[in-house]
SEMAR-578400 format. One record per residue (C-alpha): residue in one letter; x, y negated, z negated. Coordinates in steps of 0.5 Angstrom, whole numbers, plus 500, padded with zeros to 3 digits. Layout:
REC res xx yy zz
REC A X Y Z;
...
//
This chain:
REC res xx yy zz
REC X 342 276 318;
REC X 349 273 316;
REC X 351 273 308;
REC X 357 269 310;
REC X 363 267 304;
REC X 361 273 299;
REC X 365 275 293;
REC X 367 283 296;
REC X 370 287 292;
REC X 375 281 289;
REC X 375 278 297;
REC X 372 273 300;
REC X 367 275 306;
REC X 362 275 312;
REC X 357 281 311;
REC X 353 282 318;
REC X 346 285 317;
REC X 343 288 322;
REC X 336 292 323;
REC X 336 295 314;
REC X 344 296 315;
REC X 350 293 314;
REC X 353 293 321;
REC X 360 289 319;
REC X 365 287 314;
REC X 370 282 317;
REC X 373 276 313;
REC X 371 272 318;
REC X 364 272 323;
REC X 362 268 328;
REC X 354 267 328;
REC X 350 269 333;
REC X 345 264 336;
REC X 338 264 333;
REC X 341 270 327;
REC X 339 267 320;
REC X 344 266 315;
REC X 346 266 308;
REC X 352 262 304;
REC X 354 266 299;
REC X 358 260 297;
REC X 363 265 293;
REC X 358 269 289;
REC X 359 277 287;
REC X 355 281 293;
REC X 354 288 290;
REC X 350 294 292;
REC X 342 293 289;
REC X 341 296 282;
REC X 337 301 280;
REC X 332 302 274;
REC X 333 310 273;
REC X 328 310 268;
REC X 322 306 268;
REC X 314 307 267;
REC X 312 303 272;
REC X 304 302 270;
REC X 305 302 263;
REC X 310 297 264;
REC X 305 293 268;
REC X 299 292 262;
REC X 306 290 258;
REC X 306 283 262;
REC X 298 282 260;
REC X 299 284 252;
REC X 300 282 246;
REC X 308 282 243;
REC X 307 286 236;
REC X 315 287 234;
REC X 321 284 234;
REC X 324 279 237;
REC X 317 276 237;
REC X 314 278 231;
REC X 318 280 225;
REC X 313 278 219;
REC X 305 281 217;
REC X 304 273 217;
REC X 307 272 225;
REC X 304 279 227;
REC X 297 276 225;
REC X 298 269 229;
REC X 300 273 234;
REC X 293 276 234;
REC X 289 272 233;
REC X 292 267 238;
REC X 290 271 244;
REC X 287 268 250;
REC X 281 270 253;
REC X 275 275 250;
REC X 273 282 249;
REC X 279 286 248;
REC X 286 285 245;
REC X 292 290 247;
REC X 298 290 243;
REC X 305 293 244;
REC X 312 295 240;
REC X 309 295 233;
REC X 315 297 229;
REC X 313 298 222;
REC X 318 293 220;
REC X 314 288 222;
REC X 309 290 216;
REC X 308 297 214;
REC X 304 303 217;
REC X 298 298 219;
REC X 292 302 220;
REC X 285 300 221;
REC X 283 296 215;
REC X 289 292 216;
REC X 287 289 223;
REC X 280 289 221;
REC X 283 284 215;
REC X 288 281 219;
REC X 286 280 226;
REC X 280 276 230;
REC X 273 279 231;
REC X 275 283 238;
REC X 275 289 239;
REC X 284 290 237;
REC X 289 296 239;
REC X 296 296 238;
REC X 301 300 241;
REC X 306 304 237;
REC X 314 302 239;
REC X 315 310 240;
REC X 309 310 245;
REC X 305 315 242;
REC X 301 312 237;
REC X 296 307 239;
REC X 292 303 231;
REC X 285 300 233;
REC X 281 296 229;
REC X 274 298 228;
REC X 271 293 233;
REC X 275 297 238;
REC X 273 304 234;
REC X 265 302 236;
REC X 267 299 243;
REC X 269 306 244;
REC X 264 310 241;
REC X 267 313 235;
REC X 266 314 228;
REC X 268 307 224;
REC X 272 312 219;
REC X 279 313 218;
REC X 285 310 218;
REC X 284 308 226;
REC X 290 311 229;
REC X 290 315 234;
REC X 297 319 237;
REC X 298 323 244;
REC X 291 319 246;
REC X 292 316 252;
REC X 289 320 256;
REC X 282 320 251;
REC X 283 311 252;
REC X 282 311 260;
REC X 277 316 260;
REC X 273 312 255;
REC X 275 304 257;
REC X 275 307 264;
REC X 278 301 267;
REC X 282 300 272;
REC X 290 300 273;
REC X 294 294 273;
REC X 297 292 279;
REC X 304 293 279;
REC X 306 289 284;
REC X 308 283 278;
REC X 313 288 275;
REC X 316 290 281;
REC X 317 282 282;
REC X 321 281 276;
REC X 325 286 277;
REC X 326 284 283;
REC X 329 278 280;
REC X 334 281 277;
REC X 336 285 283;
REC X 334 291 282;
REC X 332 294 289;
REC X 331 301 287;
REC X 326 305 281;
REC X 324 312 278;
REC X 318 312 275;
REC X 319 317 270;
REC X 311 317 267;
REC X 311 326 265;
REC X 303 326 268;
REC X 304 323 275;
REC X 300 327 279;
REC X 298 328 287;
REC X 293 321 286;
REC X 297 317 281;
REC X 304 318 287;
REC X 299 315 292;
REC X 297 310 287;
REC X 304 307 286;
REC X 307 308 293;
REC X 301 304 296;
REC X 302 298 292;
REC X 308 297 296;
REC X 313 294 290;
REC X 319 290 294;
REC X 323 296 292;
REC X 325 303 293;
REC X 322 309 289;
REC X 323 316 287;
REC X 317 318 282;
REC X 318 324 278;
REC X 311 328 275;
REC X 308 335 274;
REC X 308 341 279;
REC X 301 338 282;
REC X 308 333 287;
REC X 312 339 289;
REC X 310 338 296;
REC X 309 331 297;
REC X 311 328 302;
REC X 315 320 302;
REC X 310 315 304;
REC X 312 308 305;
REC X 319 308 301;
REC X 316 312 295;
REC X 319 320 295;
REC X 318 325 289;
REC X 324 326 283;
REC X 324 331 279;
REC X 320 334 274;
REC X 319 332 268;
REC X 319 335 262;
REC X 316 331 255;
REC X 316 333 248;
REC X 318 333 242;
REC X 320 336 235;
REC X 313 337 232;
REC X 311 340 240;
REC X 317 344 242;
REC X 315 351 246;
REC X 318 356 245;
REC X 325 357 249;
REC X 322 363 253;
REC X 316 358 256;
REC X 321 352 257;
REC X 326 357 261;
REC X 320 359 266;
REC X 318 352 266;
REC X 325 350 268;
REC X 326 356 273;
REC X 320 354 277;
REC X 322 347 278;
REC X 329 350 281;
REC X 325 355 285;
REC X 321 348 288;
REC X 327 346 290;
REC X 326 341 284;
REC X 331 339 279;
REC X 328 337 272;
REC X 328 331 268;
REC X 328 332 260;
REC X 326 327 255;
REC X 331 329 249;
REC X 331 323 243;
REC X 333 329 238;
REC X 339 334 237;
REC X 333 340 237;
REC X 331 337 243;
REC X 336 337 246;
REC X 339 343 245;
REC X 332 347 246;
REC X 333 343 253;
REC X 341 345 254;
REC X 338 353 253;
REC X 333 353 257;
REC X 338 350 263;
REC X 343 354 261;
REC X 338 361 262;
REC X 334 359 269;
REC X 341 357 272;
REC X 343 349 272;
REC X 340 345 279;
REC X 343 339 282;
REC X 341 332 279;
REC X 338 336 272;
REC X 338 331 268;
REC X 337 329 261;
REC X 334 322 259;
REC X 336 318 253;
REC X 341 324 250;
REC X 338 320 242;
REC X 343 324 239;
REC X 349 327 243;
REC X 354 330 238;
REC X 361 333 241;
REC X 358 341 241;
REC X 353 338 245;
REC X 356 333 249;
REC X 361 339 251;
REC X 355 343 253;
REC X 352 338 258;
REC X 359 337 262;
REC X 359 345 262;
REC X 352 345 265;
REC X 354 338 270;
REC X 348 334 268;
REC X 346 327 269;
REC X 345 323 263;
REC X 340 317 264;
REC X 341 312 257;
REC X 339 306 255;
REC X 344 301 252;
REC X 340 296 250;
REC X 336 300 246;
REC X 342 300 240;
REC X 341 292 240;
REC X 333 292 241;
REC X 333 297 235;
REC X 339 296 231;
REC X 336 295 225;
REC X 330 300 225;
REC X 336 305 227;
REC X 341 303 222;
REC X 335 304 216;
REC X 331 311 219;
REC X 338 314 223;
REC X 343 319 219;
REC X 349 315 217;
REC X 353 322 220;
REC X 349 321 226;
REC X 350 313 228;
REC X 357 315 232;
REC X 353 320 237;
REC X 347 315 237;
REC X 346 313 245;
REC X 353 315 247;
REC X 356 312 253;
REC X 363 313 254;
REC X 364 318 250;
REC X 359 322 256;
REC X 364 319 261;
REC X 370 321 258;
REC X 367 328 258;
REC X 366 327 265;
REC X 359 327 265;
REC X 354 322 270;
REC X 351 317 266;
REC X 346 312 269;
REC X 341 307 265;
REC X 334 305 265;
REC X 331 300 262;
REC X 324 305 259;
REC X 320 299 260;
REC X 315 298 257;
REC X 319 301 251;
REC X 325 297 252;
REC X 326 291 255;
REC X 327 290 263;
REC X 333 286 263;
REC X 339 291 267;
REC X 344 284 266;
REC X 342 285 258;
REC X 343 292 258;
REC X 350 292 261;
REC X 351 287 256;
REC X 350 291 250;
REC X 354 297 253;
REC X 360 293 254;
REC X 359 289 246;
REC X 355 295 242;
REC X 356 293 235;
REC X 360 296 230;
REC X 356 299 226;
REC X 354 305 232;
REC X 361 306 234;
REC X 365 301 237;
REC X 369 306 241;
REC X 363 308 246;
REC X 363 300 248;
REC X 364 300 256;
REC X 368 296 261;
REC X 363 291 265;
REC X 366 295 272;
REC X 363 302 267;
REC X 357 298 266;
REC X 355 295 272;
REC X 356 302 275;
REC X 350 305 270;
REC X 345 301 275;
REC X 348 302 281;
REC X 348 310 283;
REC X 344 314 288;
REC X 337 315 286;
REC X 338 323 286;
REC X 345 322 284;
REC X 345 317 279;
REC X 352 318 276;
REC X 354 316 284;
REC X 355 308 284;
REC X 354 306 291;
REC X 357 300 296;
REC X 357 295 300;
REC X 360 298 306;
REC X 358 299 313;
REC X 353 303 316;
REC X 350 303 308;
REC X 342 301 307;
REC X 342 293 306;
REC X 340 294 298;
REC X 343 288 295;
REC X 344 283 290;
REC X 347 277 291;
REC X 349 273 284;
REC X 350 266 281;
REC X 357 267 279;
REC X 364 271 282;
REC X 365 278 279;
REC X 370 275 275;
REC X 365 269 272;
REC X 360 275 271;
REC X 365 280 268;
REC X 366 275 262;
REC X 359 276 259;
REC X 354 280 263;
REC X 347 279 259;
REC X 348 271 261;
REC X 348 273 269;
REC X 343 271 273;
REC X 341 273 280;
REC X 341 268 287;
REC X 337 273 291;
REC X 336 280 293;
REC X 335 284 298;
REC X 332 290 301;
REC X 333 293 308;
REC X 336 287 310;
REC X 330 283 308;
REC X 330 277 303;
REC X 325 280 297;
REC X 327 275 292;
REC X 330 268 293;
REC X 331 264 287;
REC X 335 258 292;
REC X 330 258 298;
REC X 324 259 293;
REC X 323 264 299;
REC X 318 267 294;
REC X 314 261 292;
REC X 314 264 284;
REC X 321 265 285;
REC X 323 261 279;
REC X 316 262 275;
REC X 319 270 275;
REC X 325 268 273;
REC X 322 264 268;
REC X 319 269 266;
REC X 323 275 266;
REC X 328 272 261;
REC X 322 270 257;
REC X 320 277 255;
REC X 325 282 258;
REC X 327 284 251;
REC X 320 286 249;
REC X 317 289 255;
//
């Protein structure tokens, strides 16, 4: 293929693809008979993004539920409507629910407010989930309590034991923002759930983390294993001995760790336990919530990675500005400040805990409100670059460059147009090894306009 008059790096050029390879980068190429082409007509070609943090199933039963937080939801009376304006029968999954929207809702309050279906609701944070009673009896449980459930996910599929959703529909809005790589980042992936997620052949490449049960995995199609996962929090933490040995063991199967810190205790107990089994390339810290400098200065030393989400601060301001510590809002979701550090920093959207839109996230770390520290605020080059590193060394932007996979995202706009207001940016067409997996000119995918519709619909409540 011939991608011809694109905005490269500030130039105007010719791009040969050939075989899943960029061949040649000339300001001019002639075509080659029968060869397929593409004009940019001006547009930024850049490298394919890369969602370094996402939770591919969970985000797919996102698209098939119901929006119970902001934006979509801000009041009881809306969240009622929204319930019960529910298309179809039988059950009704809700996600996002903040307390904001209406309190700490429990099983009386859905029993008042909702249709007569069995209901459950899926806290914002992930680990709560709220049923009412027609829900409690489907699942053969006591109709007692306040009906809220935490850390039950495992209980909930054995007992709806329904199948999983098809992936394949995220993987198509994602590739609509051109988003060609991915990193499911779900702690109990095991040995069945990697083959699951490999075989669903998403149009993007995949890097999926889990537990010990994958260290010996090999790549299936585009799909190889990641790090370990580490997943816990304030009330759970181990004991710093036993979170050593766990880190310890990942190194010794040649695999780096992946740590879900949202607190300061969370974080340091990680750190800690890095420190003692001995730093591995491509350890990483996902989120870093509240990073102060004694921590910040602690990462750059151990040289982790820290995969943020940007988003966040705009999707969750309020809720941050009345439940965070005034003393801790400038360390909150930090972003240059890890740079000037020297520390690798990286996104992910933590779909479905956040929403799915790269071009929104970059947007927020280049416009991050006052209130939580202006000074961390990004350059857009700095916040493009935040989707655009290696899979295993995300703090790597890569290039379009010859001899380089053909991973690429075309958009509808120069870089300069772009760089003026990045969450405004869409994308013309994307590509995965040479191969157009997302056209929203040519309609090569005939729902191409459908995804787009879509995504910037939903992608802030996902």
């Amino acid at each position: 293929m011939l991608i011809r008059r694109a905005e490269l790096e500030g130039a105007l050029c010719d791009v040969r693809l050939a075989g899943d390879r960029i061949a040649r980068i000339a300001p001019s190429l002639e075509p080659v008979p029968g060869e397929p082409s593409l004009d940019a007509a001006g547009c930024a070609l850049l490298p394919g993004l890369h969602d370094h943090h996402i939770h591919l199933t969970a985000a797919a039963a996102a698209l098939v539920s119901i929006h119970c937080g902001s934006p979509y939801v801000q009041n009881p009376r809306k969240l009622a409507a929204a319930l019960r304006s529910a298309p179809g029968e039988g059950w009704i999954r809700g996600i996002g629910y903040h307390p904001s929207v209406a309190g700490e809702i429990d099983r009386a309050w859905l029993d008042r407010n909702g249709p007569d279906r069995p209901i459950r609701i899926q806290h914002r944070g992930g680990r709560m989930w709220i049923f009412n009673s027609l829900a409690l009896v489907a699942l053969n449980e006591p109709v007692a309590g306040d009906g809220r459930r935490i850390d039950a996910d495992a209980w909930l599929r054995e007992r709806l034991n329904a199948p999983p959703p098809d992936l394949f529909p995220v993987g198509e809005r994602l590739a609509a923002f051109g988003i060609t790589g991915l990193t499911e980042v779900t702690p109990r992936n095991d040995s069945a759930d990697f083959a699951r997620i490999a075989e669903a052949r998403l149009p993007q490449r995949l890097m999926i983390m889990g537990g010990a049960s994958l260290d010996d995995i090999a790549p299936v199609h585009r799909s190889r294993v990641g790090a370990v996962k580490l997943h816990y929090h304030d009330h759970d933490l181990p004991s710093f001995d036993a979170l050593t040995l766990e880190v310890a063991r990942a190194h010794d199967a040649g695999r780096a760790v992946a740590s879900h810190c949202v607190t300061a205790a969370e974080l340091l107990l990680t750190l800690a336990a890095i420190e003692a089994a001995g730093a591995h390339p491509g350890d990483r810290i996902e989120h870093a919530g509240i990073a102060g400098p004694e921590a910040t200065a602690w990462m750059a030393a151990l040289g982790v990675t820290v995969v943020t989400q940007p988003h966040f601060i705009v999707e969750r301001g309020d809720a941050y500005l009345a439940e965070v510590d005034p003393a801790d809002r400038s360390w909150l979701y930090r972003l240059r400040g890890f740079l000037d550090a020297g520390i690798a920093l990286a996104a992910g959207s933590d779909a479905p805990f956040g929403g799915l839109d790269p071009w929104a996230s970059m947007g927020a770390a280049v416009q991050r409100p006052e209130a939580f520290n202006a000074a961390e605020r990004l350059d857009p080059e700095q916040a493009l670059a935040l989707y655009t590193g290696e899979a295993d060394a995300p703090g790597v932007p890569r290039r379009v460059l010859p001899g380089e996979v053909a991973d690429l995202c075309l958009l509808d706009r120069s870089w300069a147009d772009a760089r003026r207001d990045l969450a405004a940016v869409h994308v013309r067409a994307t590509l995965l090894g040479g191969e157009i997996v997302y056209d929203s000119i040519l309609s090569i995918n005939p729902q191409a306009s459908a995804v787009v519709a879509d995504t910037r619909r939903i992608d802030s409540a996902i």
